[in-house]
N, C-alpha and C positions, 0 to 999 in steps of 0.2 A: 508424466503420464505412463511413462516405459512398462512400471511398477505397477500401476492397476487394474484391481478387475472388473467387468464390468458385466451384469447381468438384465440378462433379456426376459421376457416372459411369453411366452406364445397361449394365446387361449384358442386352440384349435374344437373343432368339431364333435372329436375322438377324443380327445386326449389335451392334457396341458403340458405342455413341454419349456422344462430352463436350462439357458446354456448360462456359464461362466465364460466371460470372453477374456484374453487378455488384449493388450493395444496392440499387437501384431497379428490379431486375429486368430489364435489360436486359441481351440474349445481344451478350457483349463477343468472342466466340470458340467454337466449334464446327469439332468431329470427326467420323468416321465411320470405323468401317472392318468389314468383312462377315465373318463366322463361315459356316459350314458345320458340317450337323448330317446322321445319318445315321438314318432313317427305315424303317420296315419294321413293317408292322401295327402291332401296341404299342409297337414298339420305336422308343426318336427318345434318342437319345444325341450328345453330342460329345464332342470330345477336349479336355480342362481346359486343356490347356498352349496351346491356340488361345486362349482369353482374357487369357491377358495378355500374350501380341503382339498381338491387337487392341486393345488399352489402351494400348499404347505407342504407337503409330502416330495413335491416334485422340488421346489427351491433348497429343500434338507439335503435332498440327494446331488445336487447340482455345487451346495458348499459345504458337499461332505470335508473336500481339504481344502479350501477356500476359503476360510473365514472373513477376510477382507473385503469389503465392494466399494466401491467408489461412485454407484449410481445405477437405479433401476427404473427399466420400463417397460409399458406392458403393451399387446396388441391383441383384437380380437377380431370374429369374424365380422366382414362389413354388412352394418343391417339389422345386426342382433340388439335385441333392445328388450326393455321391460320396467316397470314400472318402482317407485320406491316410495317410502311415508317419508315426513319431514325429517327421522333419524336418519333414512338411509336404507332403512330394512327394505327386502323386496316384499311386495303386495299381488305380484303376479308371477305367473312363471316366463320364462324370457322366451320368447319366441324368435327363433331362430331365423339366420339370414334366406333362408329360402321357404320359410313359413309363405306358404300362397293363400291365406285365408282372410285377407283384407282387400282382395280387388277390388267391391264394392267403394271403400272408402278411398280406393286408388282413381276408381273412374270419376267420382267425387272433385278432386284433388286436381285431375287433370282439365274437367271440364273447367274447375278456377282458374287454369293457368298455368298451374304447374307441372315441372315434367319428371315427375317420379312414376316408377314400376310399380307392379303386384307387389311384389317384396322388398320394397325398399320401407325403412324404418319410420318415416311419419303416416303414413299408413295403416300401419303396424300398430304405431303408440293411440291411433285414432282408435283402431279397433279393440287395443284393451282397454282402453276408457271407457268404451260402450258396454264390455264384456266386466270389466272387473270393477270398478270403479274409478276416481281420480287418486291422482297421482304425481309423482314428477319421473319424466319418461328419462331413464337411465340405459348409457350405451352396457354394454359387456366389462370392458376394462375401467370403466368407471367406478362398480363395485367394487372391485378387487384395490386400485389405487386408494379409492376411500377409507376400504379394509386396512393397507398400508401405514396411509398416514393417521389411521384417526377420525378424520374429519369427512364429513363431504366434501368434491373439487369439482371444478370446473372439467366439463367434457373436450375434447382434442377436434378441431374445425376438422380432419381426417372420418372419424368415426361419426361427425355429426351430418358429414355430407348430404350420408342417406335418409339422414330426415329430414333434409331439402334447407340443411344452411346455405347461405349464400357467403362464401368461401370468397368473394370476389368485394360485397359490398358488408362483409363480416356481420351477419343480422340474418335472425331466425323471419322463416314468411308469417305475415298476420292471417293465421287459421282458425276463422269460429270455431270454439271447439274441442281447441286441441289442449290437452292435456300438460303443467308446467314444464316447459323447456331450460334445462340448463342452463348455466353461463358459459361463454365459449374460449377456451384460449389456444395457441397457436401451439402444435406441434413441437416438444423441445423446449417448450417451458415448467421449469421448475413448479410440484402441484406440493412443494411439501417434502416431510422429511420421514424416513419408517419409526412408529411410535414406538414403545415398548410391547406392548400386546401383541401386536404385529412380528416385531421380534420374536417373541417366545414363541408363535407357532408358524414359523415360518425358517428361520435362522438366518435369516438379511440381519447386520447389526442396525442397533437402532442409532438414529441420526444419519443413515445413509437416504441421499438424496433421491427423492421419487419422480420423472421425469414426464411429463405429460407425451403417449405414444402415438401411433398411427395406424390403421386399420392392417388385417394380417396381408395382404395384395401389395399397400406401401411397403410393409417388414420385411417383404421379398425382395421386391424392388429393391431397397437399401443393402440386403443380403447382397443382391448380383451387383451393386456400384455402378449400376444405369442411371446416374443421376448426371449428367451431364448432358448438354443440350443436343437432341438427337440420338440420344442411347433407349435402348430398350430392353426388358425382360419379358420374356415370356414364358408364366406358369403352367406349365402342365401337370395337373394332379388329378382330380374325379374329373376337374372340370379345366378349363382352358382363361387362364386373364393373364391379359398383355397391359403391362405400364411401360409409359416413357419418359423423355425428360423435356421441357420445355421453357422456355421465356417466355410464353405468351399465352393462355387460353387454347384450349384447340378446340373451335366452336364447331357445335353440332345440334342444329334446331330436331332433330328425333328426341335426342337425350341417349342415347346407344353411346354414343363417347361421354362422359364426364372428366372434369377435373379436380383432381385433389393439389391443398396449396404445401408445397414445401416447406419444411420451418425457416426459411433466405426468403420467403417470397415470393419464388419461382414455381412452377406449374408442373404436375403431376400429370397429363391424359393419359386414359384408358379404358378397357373394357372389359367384360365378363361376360364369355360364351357359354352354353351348354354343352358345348361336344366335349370329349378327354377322354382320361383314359377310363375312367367310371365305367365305359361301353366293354371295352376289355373283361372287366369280374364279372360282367352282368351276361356278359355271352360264352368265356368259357371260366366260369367255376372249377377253380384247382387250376390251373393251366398251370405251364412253368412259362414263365416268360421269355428267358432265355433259350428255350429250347423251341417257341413258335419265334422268335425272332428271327432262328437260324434260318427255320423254311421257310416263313415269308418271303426271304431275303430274294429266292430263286421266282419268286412274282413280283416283278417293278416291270412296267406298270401289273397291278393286279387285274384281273380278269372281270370285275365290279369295282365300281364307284361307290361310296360311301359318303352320304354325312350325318356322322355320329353323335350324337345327341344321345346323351345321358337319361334325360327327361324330357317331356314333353315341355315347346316352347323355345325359343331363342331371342337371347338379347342382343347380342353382338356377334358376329358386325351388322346383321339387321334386326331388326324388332317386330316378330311376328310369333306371340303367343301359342296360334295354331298349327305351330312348325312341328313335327313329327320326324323322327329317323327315319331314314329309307334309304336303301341299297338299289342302286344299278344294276342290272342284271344277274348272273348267278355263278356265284364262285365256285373254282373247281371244285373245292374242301375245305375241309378247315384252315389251314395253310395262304390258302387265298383269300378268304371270310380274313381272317387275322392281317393280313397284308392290306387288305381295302379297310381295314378299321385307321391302320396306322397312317395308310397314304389318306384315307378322309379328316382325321385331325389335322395332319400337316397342312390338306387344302383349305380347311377354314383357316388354321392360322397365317395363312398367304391371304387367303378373302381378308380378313382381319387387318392386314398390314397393307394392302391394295385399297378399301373402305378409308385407311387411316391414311396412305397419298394422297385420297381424292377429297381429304376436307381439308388438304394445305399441312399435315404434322411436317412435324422431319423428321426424317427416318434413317438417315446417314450417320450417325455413329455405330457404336460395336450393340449386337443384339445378343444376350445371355439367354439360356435356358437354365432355366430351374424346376421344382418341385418331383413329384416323385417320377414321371416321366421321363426328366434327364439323370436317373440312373441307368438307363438302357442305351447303352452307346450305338447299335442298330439306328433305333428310332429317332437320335440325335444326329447321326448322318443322312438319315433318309428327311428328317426337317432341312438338316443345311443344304440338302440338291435340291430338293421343291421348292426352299425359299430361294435360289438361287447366289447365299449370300455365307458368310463364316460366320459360325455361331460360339461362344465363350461360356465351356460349363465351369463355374465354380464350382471349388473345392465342396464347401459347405455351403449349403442354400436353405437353411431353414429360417421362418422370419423371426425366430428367437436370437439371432445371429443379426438381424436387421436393429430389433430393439435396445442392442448390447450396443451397436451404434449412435444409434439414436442418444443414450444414455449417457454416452460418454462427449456428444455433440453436446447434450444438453447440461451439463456441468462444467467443462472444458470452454465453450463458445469457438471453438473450432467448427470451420466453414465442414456442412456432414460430404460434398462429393470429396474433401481431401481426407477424411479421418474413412471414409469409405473405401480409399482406391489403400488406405493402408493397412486395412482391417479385411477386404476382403484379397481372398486365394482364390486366382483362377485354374483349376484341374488339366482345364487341357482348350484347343482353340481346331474345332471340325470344321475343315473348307470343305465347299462343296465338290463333289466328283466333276468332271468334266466330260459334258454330253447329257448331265442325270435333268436336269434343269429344263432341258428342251425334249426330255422325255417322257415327262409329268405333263406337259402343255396340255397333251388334246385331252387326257381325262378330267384336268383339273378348269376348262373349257367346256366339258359335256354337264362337269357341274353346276358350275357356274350358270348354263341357259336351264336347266332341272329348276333350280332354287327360282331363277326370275319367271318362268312357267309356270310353277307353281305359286306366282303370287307372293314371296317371301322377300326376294332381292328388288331392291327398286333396278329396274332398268339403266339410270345411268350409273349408279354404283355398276352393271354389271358390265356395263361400255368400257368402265375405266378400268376393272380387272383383263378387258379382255384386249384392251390396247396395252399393257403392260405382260404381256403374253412371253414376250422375249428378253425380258428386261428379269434384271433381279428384283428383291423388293427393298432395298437401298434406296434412297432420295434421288429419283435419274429423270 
C-alpha cells in the first residue's frame, strides 16, 4: 500500500474539489473547480449535470502527475437529492441540503412518526414528486459514482440517512407516496469499477475501484481521525457540525442528534447548527480576518453576547425553527462586534458539547478542529479556553482527504480508525489558557438563561450546561 494513490472526491456547495492522497497522507495532487447554485428564499438548487463537469476538470488537474490510483470515493452535501429516470439521467434539478421549501411535506412526515427536519432529504424527494414528476430519488454522489462506473449503484446508508433510512434496522420507512428509493449499501463497499467513458473525461484510469462514500460532515470526520470511541471533530465553516465516535447509538427522542453508521459497524452521533462563521462575511464584507483577530483579542470577555446564526432557525443543540440572532447588549465597535461573534460560536459549540453530556455520549477522547475556521489560530485558542479542554488542528482537514481514506479502507479492508491515524497529520495540539475557562463562565451563563427565556433551550438541557459551569466539556 506504501506505493499507492488514493483519490477523494469532495462535492461541495462551491466548488468540487480532488485531492490525490498517498498512504502517508500526503496531498500528491489537488483540483478544483467552482459550481454555481441558484438561491431565492428557501429555495438553493443546482443543475446535476454541472457536477460532473466539475469532476472532470477538477480530477485532471488532481492527476495531472499521478496517473495511478488505486481506488476512488466520492462525498456530498448531507441532504442533497434529486430525482433520476430508469437510465439515470436527472429529471429534476437537485435541491440542495438546505432547500427549506418542503416543510409542508415535513410536517406530514412527522405527524406519521417520523423525526426528519425541513431540509432533510425525504421531504425533499416528497416534494419533487409532487412538483416534477416520479422518479427514483438520487443522493448527490450517487450521480457522479454511476457516471464512474457505468451503471446505476446502490446509495451509501451515510447519505441516505436524511431521507430517513433506518441505519440501525437497514430498511427505508413505508411512505405513501414517496417517490422509488434506492438500494442501500454500507459505507466502504465496493459500487464498481471506472468504465472507459468515465475514464476519458475524467483521467482516473479505467478499472480503478469506485468505493461507496459518506456524507461531506463524515469526510471530515475521517479527515480529523476522530473515529475512535469518544473523539470528536468539530466543523467550523459557514455553519457549525460537530461528529463523534461511538459503540452504541447516541439516543435523542427530538432528532437534533442523529446517528450515521461507520463502515465496522460502529456509530457516528452528531449535529448541525446554524451559527459559524457565515456571520463573519455577512457582518463585515472585506474584513481581514487576521487583522480583526488581533483586536478582538484585547475583548475576552467581549462587551456583548452573541448567538450567531447564520440564518434564521436552529437545529442543534436545540430545535427551534423560530430561532433568530441576537446580540447582548452593545459592543464598543467593531472590534467587540467581531470578538462577541467569535466568543458566540464557541458558546454554542460548548452548548453543543454540554446537550451532547446530557444525552449520555462520550466526550473523553482528543476533540479536533477543522473546516475553514480552524485556519485562524486566534479563534482556535479562544474555542480551546471556552471549551475548557486541548483541541488537535490537523494538517489537512478537507473531506476530500476523508474520501481518499475511506478509498483506501475500502479496497485494502484495513480497519478505517488505523489507516486514519496513519493517513492523517496533526498541525499542531492548543491547550487551553489557564484562568480563560472560568472567565467565559458568566457570559456563556447569561446565554444560556437568553436561549431558555426565549423559549429555544429546553430547561433541563439548560440545568445541565449550567451545572457543568466549572468543569471542562470532556466526559467529567
Amino acid at each position: 500500500m506504501s506505493q499507492e494513490t488514493w483519490l477523494g472526491i469532495d462535492l461541495g456547495t462551491q466548488s468540487v474539489r480532488v485531492l490525490a492522497v498517498g498512504a502517508d497522507g500526503a496531498v500528491l495532487g489537488s483540483g478544483t473547480a467552482p459550481l454555481e447554485g441558484r438561491r431565492d428564499g428557501p429555495r438553493h438548487e443546482q443543475d446535476p449535470g454541472e457536477w460532473w463537469t466539475a469532476v472532470a476538470v477538477a480530477s485532471r488537474a488532481a492527476l495531472r502527475d499521478r496517473p495511478r490510483v488505486a481506488g476512488v470515493a466520492v462525498c456530498g452535501t448531507s441532504g442533497t437529492v434529486l430525482l433520476t429516470d430508469p437510465a439515470g439521467r436527472p429529471v429534476s434539478p437537485a435541491l440542495m441540503y438546505d432547500d427549506g421549501r418542503a416543510w409542508a411535506e415535513a410536517e406530514r412526515l412527522r405527524s406519521a412518526g417520523l423525526a426528519v427536519q425541513n431540509t432533510w432529504g425525504l421531504p425533499k424527494a416528497l416534494w419533487l414528486a409532487r412538483t416534477h414528476g416520479r422518479g427514483t430519488v438520487t443522493h448527490q454522489p450517487d450521480l457522479i459514482t454511476a457516471r464512474l462506473t457505468g451503471h446505476r449503484v446502490p446509495t451509501d446508508s451515510s447519505h441516505a440517512l436524511k431521507t430517513a433510512y433506518d441505519v440501525a434496522a437497514d430498511a427505508w420507512p413505508d411512505v405513501p407516496g414517496a417517490p422509488a428509493l434506492p438500494d442501500v449499501v454500507r459505507p466502504g463497499t465496493r459500487l464498481g469499477e471506472v468504465c472507459a467513458a468515465a475514464a476519458e473525461a475524467t483521467g482516473i484510469p479505467a478499472g480503478t475501484p469506485v468505493i461507496a462514500g459518506m456524507t461531506d460532515g463524515c469526510a471530515a470526520q475521517i479527515a480529523s481521525g476522530a473515529l475512535r470511541e469518544g473523539s470528536w471533530n468539530s466543523v467550523l465553516g459557514t455553519t457549525l457540525v460537530l461528529k463523534g465516535a461511538s459503540r452504541v447509538p447516541v439516543h435523542d427522542p427530538t432528532g437534533v442528534v442523529y446517528n450515521h453508521r461507520a463502515p465496522d459497524g460502529s456509530w457516528l452521533p452528531g449535529g448541525a447548527s446554524s451559527v459559524g462563521a457565515g456571520v463573519l462575511t455577512a457582518a463585515f464584507s472585506g474584513a481581514d480576518p487576521a487583522a480583526m483577530d488581533e483586536r478582538a483579542a484585547a475583548h475576552e470577555p467581549a462587551g456583548a453576547i452573541a448567538y450567531p446564526l447564520v440564518s434564521p432557525g436552529e437545529r442543534f443543540p436545540f430545535l427551534a425553527p423560530q430561532a433568530t440572532a441576537l446580540v447582548l447588549g452593545e459592543p464598543a465597535g467593531d472590534a467587540d462586534l467581531w470578538a462577541a461573534l467569535l466568543q458566540g460560536v464557541a458558546f454554542a459549540e460548548r452548548l453543543c458539547l454540554d446537550y451532547l453530556h446530557h444525552l449520555g455520549a462520550p466526550l473523553d477522547g482528543p476533540l479536533s478542529l477543522t473546516g475553514g475556521g480552524a485556519r485562524s489560530p486566534y479563534w482556535n485558542q479562544l474555542r480551546a479556553d471556552v471549551l475548557g479542554r486541548p483541541a488537535r488542528v490537523p494538517e489537512q482537514t478537507e473531506p476530500a482527504l476523508g474520501m481518499a481514506v475511506l478509498a483506501a479502507h475500502g479496497v485494502t479492508g484495513e480497519a478505517l480508525p488505523d489507516l486514519a491515524e496513519g493517513m492523517v497529520r496533526i498541525r499542531t495540539v492548543v491547550a487551553p489558557r489557564p484562568g480563560r475557562t472560568a472567565l467565559f463562565a458568566e457570559p456563556y451563563a447569561r446565554l444560556v438563561h437568553e436561549l431558555t427565556a426565549r423559549g429555544w433551550l429546553p430547561e433541563p438541557v439548560a440545568a445541565h450546561a449550567r451545572g457543568r459551569l466549572t468543569l471542562d466539556t470532556a466526559d467529567s
